[in-house]
Backbone as CSV, one residue per row, in Angstrom:
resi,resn,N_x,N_y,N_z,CA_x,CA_y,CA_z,C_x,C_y,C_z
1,UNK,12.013,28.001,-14.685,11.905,27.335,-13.410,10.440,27.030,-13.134
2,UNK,10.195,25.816,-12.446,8.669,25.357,-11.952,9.108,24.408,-10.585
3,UNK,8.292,24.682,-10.266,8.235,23.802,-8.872,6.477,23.384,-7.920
4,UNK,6.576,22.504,-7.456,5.281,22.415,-6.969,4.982,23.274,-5.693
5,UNK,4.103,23.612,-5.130,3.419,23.978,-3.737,2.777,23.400,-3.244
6,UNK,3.358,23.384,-2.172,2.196,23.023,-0.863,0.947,23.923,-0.254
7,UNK,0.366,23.048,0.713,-0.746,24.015,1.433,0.272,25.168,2.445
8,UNK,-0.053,26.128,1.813,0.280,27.294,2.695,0.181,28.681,2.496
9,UNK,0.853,29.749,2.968,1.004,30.906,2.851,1.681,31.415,1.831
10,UNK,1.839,32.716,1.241,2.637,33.416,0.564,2.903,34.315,1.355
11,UNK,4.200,35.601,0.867,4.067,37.130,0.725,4.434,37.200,-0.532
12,UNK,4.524,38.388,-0.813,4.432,39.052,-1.941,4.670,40.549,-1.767
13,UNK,5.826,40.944,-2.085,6.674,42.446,-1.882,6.291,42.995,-2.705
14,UNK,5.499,44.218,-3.534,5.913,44.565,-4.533,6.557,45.903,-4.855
15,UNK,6.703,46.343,-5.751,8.163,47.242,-6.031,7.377,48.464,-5.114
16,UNK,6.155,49.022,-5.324,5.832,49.994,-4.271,6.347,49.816,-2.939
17,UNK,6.127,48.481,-2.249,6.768,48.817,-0.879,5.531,47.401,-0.472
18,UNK,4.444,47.853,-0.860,3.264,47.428,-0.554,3.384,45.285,-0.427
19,UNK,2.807,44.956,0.902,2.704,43.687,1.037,1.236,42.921,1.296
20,UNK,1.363,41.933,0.312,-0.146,41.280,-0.006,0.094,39.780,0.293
21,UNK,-0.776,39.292,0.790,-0.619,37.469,1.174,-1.669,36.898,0.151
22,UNK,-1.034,35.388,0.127,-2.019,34.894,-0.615,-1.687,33.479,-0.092
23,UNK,-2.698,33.230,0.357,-3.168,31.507,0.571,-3.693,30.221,0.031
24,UNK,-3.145,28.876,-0.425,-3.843,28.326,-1.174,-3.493,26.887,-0.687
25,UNK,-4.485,25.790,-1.626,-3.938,24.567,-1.055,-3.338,24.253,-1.622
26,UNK,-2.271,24.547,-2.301,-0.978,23.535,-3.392,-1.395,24.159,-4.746
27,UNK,-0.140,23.832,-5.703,-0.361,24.483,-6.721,0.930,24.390,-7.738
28,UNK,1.164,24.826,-8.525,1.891,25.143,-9.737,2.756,26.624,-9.484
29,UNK,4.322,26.501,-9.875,4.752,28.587,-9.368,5.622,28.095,-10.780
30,UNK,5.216,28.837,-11.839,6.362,29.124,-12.836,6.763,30.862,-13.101
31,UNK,7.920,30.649,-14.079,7.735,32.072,-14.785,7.529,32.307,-16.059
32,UNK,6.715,33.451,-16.834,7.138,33.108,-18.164,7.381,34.817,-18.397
33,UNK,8.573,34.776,-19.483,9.218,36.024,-20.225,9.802,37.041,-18.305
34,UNK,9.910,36.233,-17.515,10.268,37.221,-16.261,8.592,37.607,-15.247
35,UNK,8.092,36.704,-15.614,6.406,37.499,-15.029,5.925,35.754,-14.061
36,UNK,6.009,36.230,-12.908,6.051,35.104,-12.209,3.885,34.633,-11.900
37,UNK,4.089,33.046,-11.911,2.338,32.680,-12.528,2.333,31.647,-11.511
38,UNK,0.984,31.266,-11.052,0.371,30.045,-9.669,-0.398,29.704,-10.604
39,UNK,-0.371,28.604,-11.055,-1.492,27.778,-10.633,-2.050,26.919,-10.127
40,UNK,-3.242,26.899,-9.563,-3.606,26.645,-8.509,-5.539,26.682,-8.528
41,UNK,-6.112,25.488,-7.623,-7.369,25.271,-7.731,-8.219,26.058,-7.353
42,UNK,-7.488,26.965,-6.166,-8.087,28.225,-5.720,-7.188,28.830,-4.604
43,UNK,-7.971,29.943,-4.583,-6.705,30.848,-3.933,-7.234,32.146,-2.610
44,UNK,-6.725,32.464,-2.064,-7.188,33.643,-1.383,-5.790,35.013,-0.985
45,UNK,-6.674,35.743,-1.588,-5.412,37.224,-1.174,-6.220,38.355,-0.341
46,UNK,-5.036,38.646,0.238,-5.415,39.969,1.550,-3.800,41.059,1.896
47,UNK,-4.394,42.235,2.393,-3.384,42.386,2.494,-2.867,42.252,4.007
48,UNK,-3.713,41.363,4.597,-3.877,41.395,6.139,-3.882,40.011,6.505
49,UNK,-2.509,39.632,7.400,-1.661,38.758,7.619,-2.872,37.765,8.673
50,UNK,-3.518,38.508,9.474,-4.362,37.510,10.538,-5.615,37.147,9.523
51,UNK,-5.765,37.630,8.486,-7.437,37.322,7.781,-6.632,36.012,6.706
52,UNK,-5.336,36.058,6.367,-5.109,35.124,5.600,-4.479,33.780,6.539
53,UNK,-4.273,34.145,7.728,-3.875,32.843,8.618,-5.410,32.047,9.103
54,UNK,-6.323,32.723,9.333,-7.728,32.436,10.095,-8.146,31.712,8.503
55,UNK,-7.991,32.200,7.510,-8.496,30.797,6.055,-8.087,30.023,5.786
56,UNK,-6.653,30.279,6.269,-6.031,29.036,5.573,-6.156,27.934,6.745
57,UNK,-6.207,28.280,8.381,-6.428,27.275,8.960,-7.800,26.706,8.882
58,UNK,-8.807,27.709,8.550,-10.177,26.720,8.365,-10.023,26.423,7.162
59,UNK,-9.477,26.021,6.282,-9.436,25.383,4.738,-8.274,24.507,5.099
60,UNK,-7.499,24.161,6.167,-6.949,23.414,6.496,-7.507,22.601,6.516
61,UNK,-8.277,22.634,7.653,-9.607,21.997,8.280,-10.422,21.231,7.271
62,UNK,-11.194,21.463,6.846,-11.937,21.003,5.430,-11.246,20.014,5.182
63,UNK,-10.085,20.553,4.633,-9.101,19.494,3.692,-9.028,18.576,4.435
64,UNK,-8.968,18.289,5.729,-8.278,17.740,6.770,-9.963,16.562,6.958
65,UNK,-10.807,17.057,6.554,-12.065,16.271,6.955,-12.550,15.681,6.164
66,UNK,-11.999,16.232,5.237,-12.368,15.313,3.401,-11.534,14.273,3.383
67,UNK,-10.042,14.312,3.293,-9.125,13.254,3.909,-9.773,12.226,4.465
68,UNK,-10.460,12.309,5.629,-10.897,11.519,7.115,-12.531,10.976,6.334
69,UNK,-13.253,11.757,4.844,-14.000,10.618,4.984,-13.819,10.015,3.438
70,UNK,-12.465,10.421,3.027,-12.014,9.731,2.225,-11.160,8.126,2.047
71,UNK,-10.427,8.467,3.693,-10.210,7.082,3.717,-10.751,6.598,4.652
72,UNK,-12.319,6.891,5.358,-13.108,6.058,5.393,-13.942,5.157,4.289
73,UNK,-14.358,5.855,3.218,-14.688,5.382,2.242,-13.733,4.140,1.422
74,UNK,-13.088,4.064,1.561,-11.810,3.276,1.376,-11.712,1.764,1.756
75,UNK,-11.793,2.779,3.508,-11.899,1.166,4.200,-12.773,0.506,4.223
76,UNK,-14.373,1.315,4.029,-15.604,0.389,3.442,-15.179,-0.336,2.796
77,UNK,-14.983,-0.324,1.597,-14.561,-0.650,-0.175,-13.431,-2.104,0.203
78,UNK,-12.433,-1.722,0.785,-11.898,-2.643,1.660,-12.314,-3.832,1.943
79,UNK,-12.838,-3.937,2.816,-13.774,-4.712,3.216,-14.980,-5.185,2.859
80,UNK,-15.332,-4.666,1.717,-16.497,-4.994,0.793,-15.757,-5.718,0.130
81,UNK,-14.791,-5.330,-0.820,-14.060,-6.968,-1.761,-13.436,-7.324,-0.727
82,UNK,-13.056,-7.423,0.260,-12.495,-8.678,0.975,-13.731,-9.478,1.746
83,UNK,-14.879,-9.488,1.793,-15.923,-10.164,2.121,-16.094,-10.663,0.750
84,UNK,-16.148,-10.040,-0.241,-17.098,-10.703,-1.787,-15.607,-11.703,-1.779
85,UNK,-14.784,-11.294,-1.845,-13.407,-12.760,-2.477,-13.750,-13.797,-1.429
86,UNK,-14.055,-13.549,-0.324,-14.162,-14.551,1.050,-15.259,-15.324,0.529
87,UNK,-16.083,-14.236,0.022,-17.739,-15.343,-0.038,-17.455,-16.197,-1.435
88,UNK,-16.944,-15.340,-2.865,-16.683,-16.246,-3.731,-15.625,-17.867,-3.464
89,UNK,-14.669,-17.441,-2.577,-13.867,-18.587,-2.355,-14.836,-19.722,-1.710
90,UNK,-15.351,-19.779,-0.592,-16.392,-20.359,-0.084,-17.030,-21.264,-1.166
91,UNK,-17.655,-20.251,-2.116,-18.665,-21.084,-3.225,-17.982,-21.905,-3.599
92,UNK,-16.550,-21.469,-4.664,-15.758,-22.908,-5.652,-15.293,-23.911,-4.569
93,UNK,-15.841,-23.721,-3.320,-14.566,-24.912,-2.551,-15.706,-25.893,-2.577
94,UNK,-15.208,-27.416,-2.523,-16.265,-28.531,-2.786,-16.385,-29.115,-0.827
């Protein structure tokens, strides 16, 4: 089994009893031979539920601002070849 992830939370039970979180922005969850594997660009673990909600919303954040000057950059670019095709058309017209 494989499946993708999103930005979010984990838990994680393990046979002690004991519960650990882990936070990330998206990622890879397979298994191999029964031994379950993430991968993933980066990650954060705790065993403390408010220290892994307070990262993942400021790494929300981030993500969320890289986005915002990513498709600003865009719409420059945009509008940079749609001025250069405007100005080339201009030239060939008699």
């Amino acid at each position: 089994m494989m499946t993708c992830l999103n930005f979010g939370l984990a838990r994680i039970r393990y046979a002690n009893g004991e519960v650990e979180y882990i936070a990330l922005p998206g990622g890879l969850i397979y298994f191999v031979n029964n031994e379950l594997r993430i991968a993933t660009r980066q990650y954060f673990r705790s065993g403390d539920y408010d220290e892994m909600s307070n990262v993942l919303d400021s790494q929300l954040a981030i993500e969320e601002e890289n986005l915002r000057g990513i498709r600003e950059n865009l719409r420059r670019l945009d509008e940079s070849i749609l001025k250069r095709i405007l100005s080339l058309r201009t030239l060939s017209e008699p």
